[in-house]
N, C-alpha and C positions, 0 to 999 in steps of 0.2 A: 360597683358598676353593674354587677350580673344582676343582683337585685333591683334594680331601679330597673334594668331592661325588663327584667319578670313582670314585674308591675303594670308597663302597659298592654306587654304582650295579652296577660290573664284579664285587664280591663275587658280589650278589644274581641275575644275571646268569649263573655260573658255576654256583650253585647249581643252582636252576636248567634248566640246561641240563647238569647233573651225569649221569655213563653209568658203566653197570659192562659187564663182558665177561660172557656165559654162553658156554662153551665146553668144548668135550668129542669123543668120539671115537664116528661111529655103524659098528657092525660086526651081522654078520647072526649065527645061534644055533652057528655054525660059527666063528666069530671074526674072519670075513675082514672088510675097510674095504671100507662101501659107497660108490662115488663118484656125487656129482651127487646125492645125497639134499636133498628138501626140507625146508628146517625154518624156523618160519613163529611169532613172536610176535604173538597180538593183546591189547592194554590190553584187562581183564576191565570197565571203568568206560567209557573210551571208546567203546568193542566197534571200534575203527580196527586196521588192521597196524599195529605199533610197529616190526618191522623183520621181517628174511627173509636168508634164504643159503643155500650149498647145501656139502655136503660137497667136500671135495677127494680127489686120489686115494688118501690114509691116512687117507679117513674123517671130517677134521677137521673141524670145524664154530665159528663163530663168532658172535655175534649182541649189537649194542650194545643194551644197555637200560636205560632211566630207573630211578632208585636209589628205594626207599622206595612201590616199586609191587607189583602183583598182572599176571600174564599166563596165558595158555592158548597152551603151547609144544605145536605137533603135528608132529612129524618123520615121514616118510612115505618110499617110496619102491616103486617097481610091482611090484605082483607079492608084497610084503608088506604083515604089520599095522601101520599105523602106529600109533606110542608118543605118546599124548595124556596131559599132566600139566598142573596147576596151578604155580606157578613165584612165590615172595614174593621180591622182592626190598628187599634193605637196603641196605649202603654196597660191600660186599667184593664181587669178582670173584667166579663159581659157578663152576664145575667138571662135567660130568653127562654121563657114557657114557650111551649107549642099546643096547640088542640089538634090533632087528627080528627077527620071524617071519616063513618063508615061509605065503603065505595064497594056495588052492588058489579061494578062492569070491571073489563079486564085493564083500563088505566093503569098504568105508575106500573105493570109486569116486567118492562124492562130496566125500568130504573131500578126494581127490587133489584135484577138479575146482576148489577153490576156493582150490589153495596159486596163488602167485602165480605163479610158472613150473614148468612139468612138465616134466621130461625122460623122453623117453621113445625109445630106439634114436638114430638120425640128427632126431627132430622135439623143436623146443622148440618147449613152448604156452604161452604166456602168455597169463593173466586180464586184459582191458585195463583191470575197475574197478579193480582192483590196484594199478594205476598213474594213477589222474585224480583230481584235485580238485575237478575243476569248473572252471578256465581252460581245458582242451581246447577245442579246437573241430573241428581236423581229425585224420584218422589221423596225417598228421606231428608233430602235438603231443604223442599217445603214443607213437609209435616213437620218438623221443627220449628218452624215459625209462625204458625198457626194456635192462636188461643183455645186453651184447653187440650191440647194432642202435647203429649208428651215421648220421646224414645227411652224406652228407660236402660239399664245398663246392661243388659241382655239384649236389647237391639227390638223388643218388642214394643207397638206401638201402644200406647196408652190415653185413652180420653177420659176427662176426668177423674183421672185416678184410676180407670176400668182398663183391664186388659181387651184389644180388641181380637177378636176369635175368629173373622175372617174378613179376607180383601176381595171386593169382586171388581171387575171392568165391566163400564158398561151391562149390569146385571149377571156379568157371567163369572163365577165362583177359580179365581186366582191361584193354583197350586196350591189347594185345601194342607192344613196343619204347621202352615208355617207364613206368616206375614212379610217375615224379611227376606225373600226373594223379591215381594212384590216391593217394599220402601226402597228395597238396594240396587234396584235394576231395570225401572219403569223411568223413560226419561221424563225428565219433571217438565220439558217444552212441548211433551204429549197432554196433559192433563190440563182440562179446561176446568171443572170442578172438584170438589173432594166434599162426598157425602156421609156424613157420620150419623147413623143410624142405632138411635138407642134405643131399649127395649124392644131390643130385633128379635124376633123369630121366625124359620126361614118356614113356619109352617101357616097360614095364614089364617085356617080355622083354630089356633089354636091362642094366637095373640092376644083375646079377652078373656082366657080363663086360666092363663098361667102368669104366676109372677117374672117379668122377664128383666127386673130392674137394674140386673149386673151383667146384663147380655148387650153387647157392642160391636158392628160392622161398621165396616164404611166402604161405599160404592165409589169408584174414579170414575168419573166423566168426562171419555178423552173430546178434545178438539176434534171439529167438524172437516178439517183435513189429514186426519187419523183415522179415522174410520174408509173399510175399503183400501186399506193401504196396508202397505210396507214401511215400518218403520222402527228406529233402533238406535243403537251404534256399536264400534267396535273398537277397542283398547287393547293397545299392545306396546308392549316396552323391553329392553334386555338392558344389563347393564352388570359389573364385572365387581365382585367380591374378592379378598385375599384368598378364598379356597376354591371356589367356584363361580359360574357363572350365572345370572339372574335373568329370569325372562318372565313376560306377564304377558297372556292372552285372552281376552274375556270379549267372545260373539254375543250380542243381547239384540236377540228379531223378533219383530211381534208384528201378527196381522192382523185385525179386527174388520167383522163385516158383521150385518145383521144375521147370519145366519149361523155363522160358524167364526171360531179364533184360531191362533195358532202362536204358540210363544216357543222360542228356542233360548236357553241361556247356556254358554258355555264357558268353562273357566279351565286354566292353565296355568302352573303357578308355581313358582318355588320361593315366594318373597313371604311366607309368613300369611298369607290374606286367606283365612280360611273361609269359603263359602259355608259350605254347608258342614256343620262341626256334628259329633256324634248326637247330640241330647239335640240337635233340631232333626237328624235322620229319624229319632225315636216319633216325632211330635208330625210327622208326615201320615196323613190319611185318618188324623183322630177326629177330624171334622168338630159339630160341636157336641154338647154334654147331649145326653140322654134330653126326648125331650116331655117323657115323665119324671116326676118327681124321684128324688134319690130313697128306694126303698127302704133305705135302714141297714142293709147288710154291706159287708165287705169283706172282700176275699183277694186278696195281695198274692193276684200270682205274679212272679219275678219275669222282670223283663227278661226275654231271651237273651244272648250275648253274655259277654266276658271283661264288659266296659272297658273297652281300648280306647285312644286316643282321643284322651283327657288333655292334654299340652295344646296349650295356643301359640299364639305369636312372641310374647311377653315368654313365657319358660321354655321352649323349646329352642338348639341349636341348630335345628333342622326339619322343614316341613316344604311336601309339597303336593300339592292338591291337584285334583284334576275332578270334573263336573262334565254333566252332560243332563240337559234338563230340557223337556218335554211338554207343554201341558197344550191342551186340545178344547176343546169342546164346539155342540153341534146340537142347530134347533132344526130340526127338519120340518117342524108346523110347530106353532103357539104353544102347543099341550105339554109337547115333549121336548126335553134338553138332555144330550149326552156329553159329556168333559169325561175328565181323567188324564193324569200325568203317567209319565216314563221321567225317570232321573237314576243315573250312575253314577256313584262318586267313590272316586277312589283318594285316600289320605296318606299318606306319610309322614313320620317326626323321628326327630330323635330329641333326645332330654338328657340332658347330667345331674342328678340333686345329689347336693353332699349333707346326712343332716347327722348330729350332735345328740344322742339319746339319752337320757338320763336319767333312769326308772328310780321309782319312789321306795320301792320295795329295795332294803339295804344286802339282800341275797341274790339278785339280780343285776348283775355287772350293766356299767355304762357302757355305748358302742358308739362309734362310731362306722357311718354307711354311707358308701360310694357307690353309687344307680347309674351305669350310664343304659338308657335305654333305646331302643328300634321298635315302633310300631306301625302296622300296614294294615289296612282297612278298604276293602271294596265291599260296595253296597249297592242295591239295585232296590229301589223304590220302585209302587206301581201304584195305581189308584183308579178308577173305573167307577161311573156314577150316572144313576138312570133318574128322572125325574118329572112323573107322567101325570101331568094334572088334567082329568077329565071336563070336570067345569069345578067351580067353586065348593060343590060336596064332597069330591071325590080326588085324594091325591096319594099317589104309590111311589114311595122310593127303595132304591136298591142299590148300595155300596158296597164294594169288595175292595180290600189296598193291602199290597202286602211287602215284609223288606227279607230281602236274604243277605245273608253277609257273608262274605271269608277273612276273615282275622287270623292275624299272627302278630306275636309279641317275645321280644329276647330279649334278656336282662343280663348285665354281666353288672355282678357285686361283688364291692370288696367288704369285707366287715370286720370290723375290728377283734369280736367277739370267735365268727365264726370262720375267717379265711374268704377264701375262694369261691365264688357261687356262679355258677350260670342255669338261668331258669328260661323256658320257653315256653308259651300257651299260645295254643289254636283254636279258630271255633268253625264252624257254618251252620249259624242258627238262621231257622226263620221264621217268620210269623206271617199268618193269613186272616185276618178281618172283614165278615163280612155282615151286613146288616140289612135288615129288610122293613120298611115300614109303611101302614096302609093307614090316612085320614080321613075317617067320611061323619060326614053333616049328614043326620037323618030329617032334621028342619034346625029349626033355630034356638031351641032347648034341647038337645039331643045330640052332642057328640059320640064320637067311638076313635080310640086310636090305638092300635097296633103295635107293637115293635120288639124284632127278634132279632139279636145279635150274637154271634157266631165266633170264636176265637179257638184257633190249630197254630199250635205251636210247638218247636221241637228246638233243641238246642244239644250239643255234642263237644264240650270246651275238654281239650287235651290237653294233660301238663306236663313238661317233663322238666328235674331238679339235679342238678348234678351240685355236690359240698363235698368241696376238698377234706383227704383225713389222712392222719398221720395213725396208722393203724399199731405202732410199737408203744404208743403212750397211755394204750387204754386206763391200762390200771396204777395209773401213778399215784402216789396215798396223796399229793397235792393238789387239789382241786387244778390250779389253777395252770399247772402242767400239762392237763388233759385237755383236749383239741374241746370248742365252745359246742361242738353238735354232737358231744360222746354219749354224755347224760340223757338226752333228748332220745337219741337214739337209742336205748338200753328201753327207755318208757315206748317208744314207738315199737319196740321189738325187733329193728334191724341189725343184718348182718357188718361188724364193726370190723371185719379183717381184712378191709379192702381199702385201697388209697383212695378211692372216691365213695361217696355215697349215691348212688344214680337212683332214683325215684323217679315214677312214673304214676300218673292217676288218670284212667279214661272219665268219663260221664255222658249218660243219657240222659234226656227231661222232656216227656213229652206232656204236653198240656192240652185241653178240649173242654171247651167250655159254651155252654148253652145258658142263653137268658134270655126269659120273653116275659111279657106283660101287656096287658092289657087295661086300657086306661077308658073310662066312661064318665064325662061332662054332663050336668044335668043342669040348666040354665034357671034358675029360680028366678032371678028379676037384673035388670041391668046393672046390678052393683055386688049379685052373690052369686055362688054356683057351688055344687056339689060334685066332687073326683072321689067314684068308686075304683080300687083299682085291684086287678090278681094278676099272680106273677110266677113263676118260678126260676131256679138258679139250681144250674146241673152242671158240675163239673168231677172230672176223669185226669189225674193226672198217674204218671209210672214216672220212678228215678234208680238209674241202674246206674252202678259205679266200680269201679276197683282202683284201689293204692296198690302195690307191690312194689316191690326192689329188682333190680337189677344186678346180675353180678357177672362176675371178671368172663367166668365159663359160658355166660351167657343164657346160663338158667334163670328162673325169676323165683324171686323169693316171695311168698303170702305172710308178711311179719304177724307176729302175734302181738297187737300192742296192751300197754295199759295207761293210757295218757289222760280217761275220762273216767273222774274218778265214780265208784259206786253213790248212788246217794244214799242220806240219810234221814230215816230208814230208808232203808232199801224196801218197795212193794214186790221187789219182782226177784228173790238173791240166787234164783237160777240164771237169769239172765246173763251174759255176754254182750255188755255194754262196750266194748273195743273191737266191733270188727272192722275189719277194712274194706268191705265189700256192701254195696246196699243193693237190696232187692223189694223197693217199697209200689203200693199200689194206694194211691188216696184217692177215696169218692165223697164227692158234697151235694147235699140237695137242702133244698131249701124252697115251699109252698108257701105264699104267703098271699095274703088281703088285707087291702084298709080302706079308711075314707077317709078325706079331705073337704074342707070347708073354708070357702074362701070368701070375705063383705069384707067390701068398700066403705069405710062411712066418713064422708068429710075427707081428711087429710091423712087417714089412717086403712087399713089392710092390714085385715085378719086372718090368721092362718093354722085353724087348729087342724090337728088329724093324727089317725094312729093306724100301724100296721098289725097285723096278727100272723105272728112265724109259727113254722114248722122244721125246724131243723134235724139233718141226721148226716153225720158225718162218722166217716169208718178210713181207718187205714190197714193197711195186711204187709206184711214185713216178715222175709223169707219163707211164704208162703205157708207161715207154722205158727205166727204172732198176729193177733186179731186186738182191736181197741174201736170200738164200739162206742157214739154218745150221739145220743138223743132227747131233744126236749121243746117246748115250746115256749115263745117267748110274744111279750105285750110291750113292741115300741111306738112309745107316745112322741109327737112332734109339734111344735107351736111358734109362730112365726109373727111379728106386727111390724109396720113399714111403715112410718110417719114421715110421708113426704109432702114437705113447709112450704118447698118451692122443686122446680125442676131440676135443678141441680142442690140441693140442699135437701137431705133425708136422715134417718134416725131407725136403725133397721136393731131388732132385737129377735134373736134364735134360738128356740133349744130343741135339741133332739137327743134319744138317745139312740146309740148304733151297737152294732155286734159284728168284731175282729174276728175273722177265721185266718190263720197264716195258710200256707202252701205247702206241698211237698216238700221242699230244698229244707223245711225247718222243721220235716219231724222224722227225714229218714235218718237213722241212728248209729250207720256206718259215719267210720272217719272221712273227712274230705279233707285235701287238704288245699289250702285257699292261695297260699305260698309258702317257702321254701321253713317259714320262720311259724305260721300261723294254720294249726289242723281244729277242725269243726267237727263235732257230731249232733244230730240232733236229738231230738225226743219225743215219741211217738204219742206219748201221753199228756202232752198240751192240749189245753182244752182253748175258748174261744174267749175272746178281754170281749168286757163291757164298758160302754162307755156314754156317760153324761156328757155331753158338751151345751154351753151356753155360751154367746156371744153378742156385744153390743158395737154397735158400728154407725159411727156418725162421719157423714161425709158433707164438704159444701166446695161449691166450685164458683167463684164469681164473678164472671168475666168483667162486672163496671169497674172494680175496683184492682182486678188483675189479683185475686188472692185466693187461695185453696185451704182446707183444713180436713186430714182424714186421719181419723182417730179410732182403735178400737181393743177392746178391751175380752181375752177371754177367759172361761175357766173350764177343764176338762176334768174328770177324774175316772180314773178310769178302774174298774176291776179285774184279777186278774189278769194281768198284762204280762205279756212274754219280756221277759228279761234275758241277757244272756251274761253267764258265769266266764268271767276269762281267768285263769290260771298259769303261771309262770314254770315251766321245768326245774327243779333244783338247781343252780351253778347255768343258767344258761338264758338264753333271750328268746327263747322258742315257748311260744304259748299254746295253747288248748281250752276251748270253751265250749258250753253248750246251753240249752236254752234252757228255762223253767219258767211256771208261772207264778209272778210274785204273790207273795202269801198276803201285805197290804196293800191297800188301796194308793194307786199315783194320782196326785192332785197337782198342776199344772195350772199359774195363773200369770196370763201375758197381757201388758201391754203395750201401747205403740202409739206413735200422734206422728203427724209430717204438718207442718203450717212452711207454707211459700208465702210470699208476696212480689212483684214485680213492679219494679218502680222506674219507667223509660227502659234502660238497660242492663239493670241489675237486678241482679233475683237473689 
């Protein structure tokens, strides 16, 4: 009986939800295939969209529609008249070429303005009523539904497969370095459009002479009763757990007027919902890439801080956030624009991990390790931004942003191996970014561009280690008798006659770094240009440290360790490779010049060029140890871009580059990184070279609803820092340091992603 009910139910059902195909070919009075043509069905009964699509590059068009109805088909396309017909449909697939006329006057502008995506050169506009039913609530809930905008699993917006790198309102730059303030808290019944802006560059004399093909904005176009206004909302809830009590407050204000904005976001929380997480506080005020080409060199200096407050919602038993967020800005005449944010956020979590360790080495016991952890995190974000365009030759900007933190972190471990552990780290680093850069048009073959950026930064992470001992067992002839941190201890050089072990390690790191270059455009003809460019790279860093022990009396012990071992040969066998104390000073400079050469031809972009270095780097290590190297170097770079269609490209890279690491990896005192894990580095690392090539094919195609981005690379790299880790005899306590491999690492990735969507399955 349930079957036979099935059967009509799924008949009635099918009906129903019965579709025929309208399809057909749009070409303009000359006969050629328009691509990216809108064409747009709305029910003449519902007055709703029934569906939309756009041509492909033969013009083709497609569109599913309910059988035994009436539509108003408008296909359109800029710059012509668009072809408006009435449309009956019955059971059978339709068939219906169109001709567009070109149209010299402003005609058919409003009808463009209400198809549901416009393409028009490098910008897609989308209509956001277009796309909402009425469950929307924030801008993320429309860009979700929007062909070709993707969220990817990080919360960052993605069009085409392309990361997008900034949000503006209404022309005005969003809480620069992070996108999801603006997807997660812009109400989506503000936004009348959403403009996605490809081959963005926010520089405008520079937009035909640099390749911008993986560069992506997009502009919100609020509603014409948003502007001049107050508008927003606010959410608030409490509600009652087995341990505590739950509460959620989030103020989201925004004013916009032609002159000036003002956006407040604020957040209150202890349900897990983390606003603003660590790696998006890192990603605040980095604005976009350099917008000279990437020189060739690299120098990894380490992020300030002590990477707290890693736990999200999913691993953490306890978290609760608190935000306070700012962003401004202000046009006092045409030329000039001022913005910049203020943001405070303060984090808390706790975490439990219990994990099962099983080392491969059959001299290194299994452990088992119980973490319950406490981490606290206040942060203060700034960012400040000047933006004075003279007239079209002439444009000067100046950014300064910077974050300070106060971190604390408390660990109580159980381990299997080692007993009893409680560990604590502190920090208050900060960092100051600031950049300066001047554009000017001397005519029309003749650019010039400027740009000096600036980085001070300081960081000061305090550890301290307390592991339980049993100080009567030292010398039991049975290993396994003997407390798990005895052995480790003995290599460390500490004092073993005490029931705790208390460790202690301060550290300094301050960093200063100067980069400037200057970039000169020489225009040969509409489809080539020449980039001369000089530059140089000045960096200053100091790292001071001390390990020592604590004891009962309260005196401090300077251990003498030996945990890293000699090498072999040893170049240096006076040395005292085991101190506990660093006193390093590292200077980098680096002079360089190249050219660049960039033609157009047909469907292809060329991109040959080469720099010419000068390097000299020195570090000084207890003011008694000198390492000295200098040399010069010839990096070649070559690039070509076969783009088939506008979303459809074929991009091939090679460059080679030169690795310089940072202080933290060649001062040669112990550090100890936790309780279980001591570091030294090596002052005599020199810099990895590196080949890299890469091919990368992308297609995005909105007729058919299908994507395919694929790509393939190989790196090899010379000299590369490696780091040696080594196991304590009888115990889970290791020590490593770095060297540079003596072969070459060869490195070959690849990757594909193919979507397709089909109504509502992807």
């Amino acid at each position: 009986m349930k079957k036979l009910l099935l059967l009509p139910i799924f008949m009635v059902t099918f009906i129903m939800n019965a579709q025929l195909k309208l399809s057909g070919v749009v070409k303009d009075s000359i006969g050629e295939p328009l691509e990216m043509a809108n064409v747009l069905a709305i029910n003449k009964v519902t007055k709703k969209m029934a569906s939309y699509g756009f041509t492909d590059a033969k013009g083709n068009y497609k569109l599913e529609l309910g059988v035994n109805a009436t539509f108003d088909v408008k296909i359109s396309y800029v710059g012509m008249k668009s072809a408006d017909f009435v449309l009956e449909t019955k059971s059978e697939d339709i068939v219906k070429n169109i001709i567009l006329k070109y149209d010299n006057s402003l005609d058919g502008i409003n009808i463009v303005s209400k198809m549901p995506v416009t393409v028009r050169g490098d910008t897609i506009i989308y209509n956001a009523d277009s796309f909402q039913n009425g469950t929307e609530r924030k801008l993320e809930d429309v860009l979700k539904k929007l062909p070709g905008v993707e969220i990817n699993a990080a919360g960052e917006i993605e069009v085409e497969g392309k990361k997008v790198e900034k949000i503006m309102i209404d022309g005005k730059e969003f809480f620069s370095g992070d996108t999801k303030l603006a997807s997660k808290n812009i109400p989506s019944s503000a936004v009348d459009k959403i403009q996605v802006l490809r081959n963005y560059s926010n520089v405008s004399q520079l937009s035909g002479v640099q390749s911008n093909q993986d560069r992506v904005a997009i502009n919100i176009k609020l509603k014409e009763g948003k502007k001049n206004f107050w508008f927003g909302d606010v959410t608030g809830g409490a509600g009652d757990s087995g341990d505590t009590g739950l509460y959620l407050f989030q103020p989201k204000l925004f004013y916009y007027s032609p002159k000036y904005t003002l956006n407040f976001i604020g957040d209150l929380n202890n349900i897990g919902d983390v606003v603003l997480s660590r790696n998006d506080a890192r990603g605040f005020g980095g604005s976009f890439q350099s917008q000279s080409p990437s020189n060739g060199t690299n120098i990894n200096i380490a992020d300030a801080g002590i990477g707290f407050l890693n736990a999200g919602a999913r691993n953490a038993n306890r978290i609760e956030t608190k935000l306070s967020a700012l962003n401004f800005s202000y046009s006092p005449n045409p030329k000039l624009d001022v913005s910049g944010f203020l943001i405070w956020s303060g984090n808390s979590n706790g975490q439990r991990n219990i994990k099962n360790i099983d080392y491969v080495d059959p001299n290194t016991l299994d452990d088992i390790v119980d973490n319950q952890t406490s981490q606290t995190s206040n942060t203060g974000l700034f960012k400040f931004s000047t933006a004075y365009k003279k007239d079209f030759r002439n444009q000067l900007n100046y950014n300064v942003a910077g974050r300070f933190s106060n971190e604390f972190k408390t660990d109580a471990v159980n381990s299997f191996v080692l007993s009893d552990i409680t560990q604590n780290e502190s920090s208050t680093p900060f960092t100051i970014n600031q950049d300066l850069s001047y554009f000017y048009t001397a005519n029309e073959n003749n650019i010039f561009a400027l740009e000096v950026k600036h980085l001070l930064q300081d960081e000061d992470p305090f550890y301290i280690a307390s592991l339980e001992n049993d100080p009567n067992n030292n010398n039991e002839p049975n290993l396994t008798d003997r407390d798990g941190f005895d052995d480790a201890a003995i290599a460390l050089g500490l004092d073993r006659n005490l029931t705790y072990y208390d460790l202690e390690q301060d550290r300094r790191v301050k960093s200063n770094q100067l980069d400037a270059k200057l970039d000169y455009y020489y225009i040969l003809n509409k489809k080539s240009n020449l980039n001369f460019v000089a530059g140089t790279i000045l960096s200053t860093q100091n790292f001071n440290s001390r390990f020592y022990q604590l004891l009962d009396n309260g005196a401090v012990l300077d251990p003498s360790p030996d945990v890293i071992p000699d090498p072999v040969p040893n170049p240096n066998p006076n040395r005292d490779y085991n101190k506990t104390t660093n006193d390093t000073e590292y200077n980098f400079t680096d002079i360089y010049a190249g050219v660049r050469y960039r033609l157009k031809n047909g469907i292809f972009t060329f991109t040959p060029g080469f720099t010419l270095h000068s390097y000299n780097s020195n570090n000084t290590q207890y003011g008694t140890e000198f390492f000295k190297d200098k040399f010069e170097k010839f990096l070649p770079e070559f690039q070509v871009v076969a783009q088939f269609k506008t979303s459809e490209s074929l991009t091939f890279t090679y460059k080679e580059e030169v690795n310089f690491t940072d202080v933290n990896q060649i001062a040669r005192g112990i550090v100890a990184n936790s309780y279980n894990s001591f570091f030294a580095g090596n002052s005599d690392l020199v810099n990895a070279s590196l080949h890299n090539l890469s091919l990368f094919y992308r297609s995005f195609n909105l007729f058919n609803a299908s994507n395919v981005f694929a790509r393939v690379s190989y790196t090899k790299t010379a000299d590369q820092v490696n780091r040696n880790t080594i196991f304590q005899p009888n115990s889970v306590v290791s020590s490593s340091t770095n060297f540079n491999s003596p072969l070459d690492n060869e490195n070959l990735n690849a990757f594909a992603r193919i979507g397709k969507t089909i109504k509502k399955l992807e």
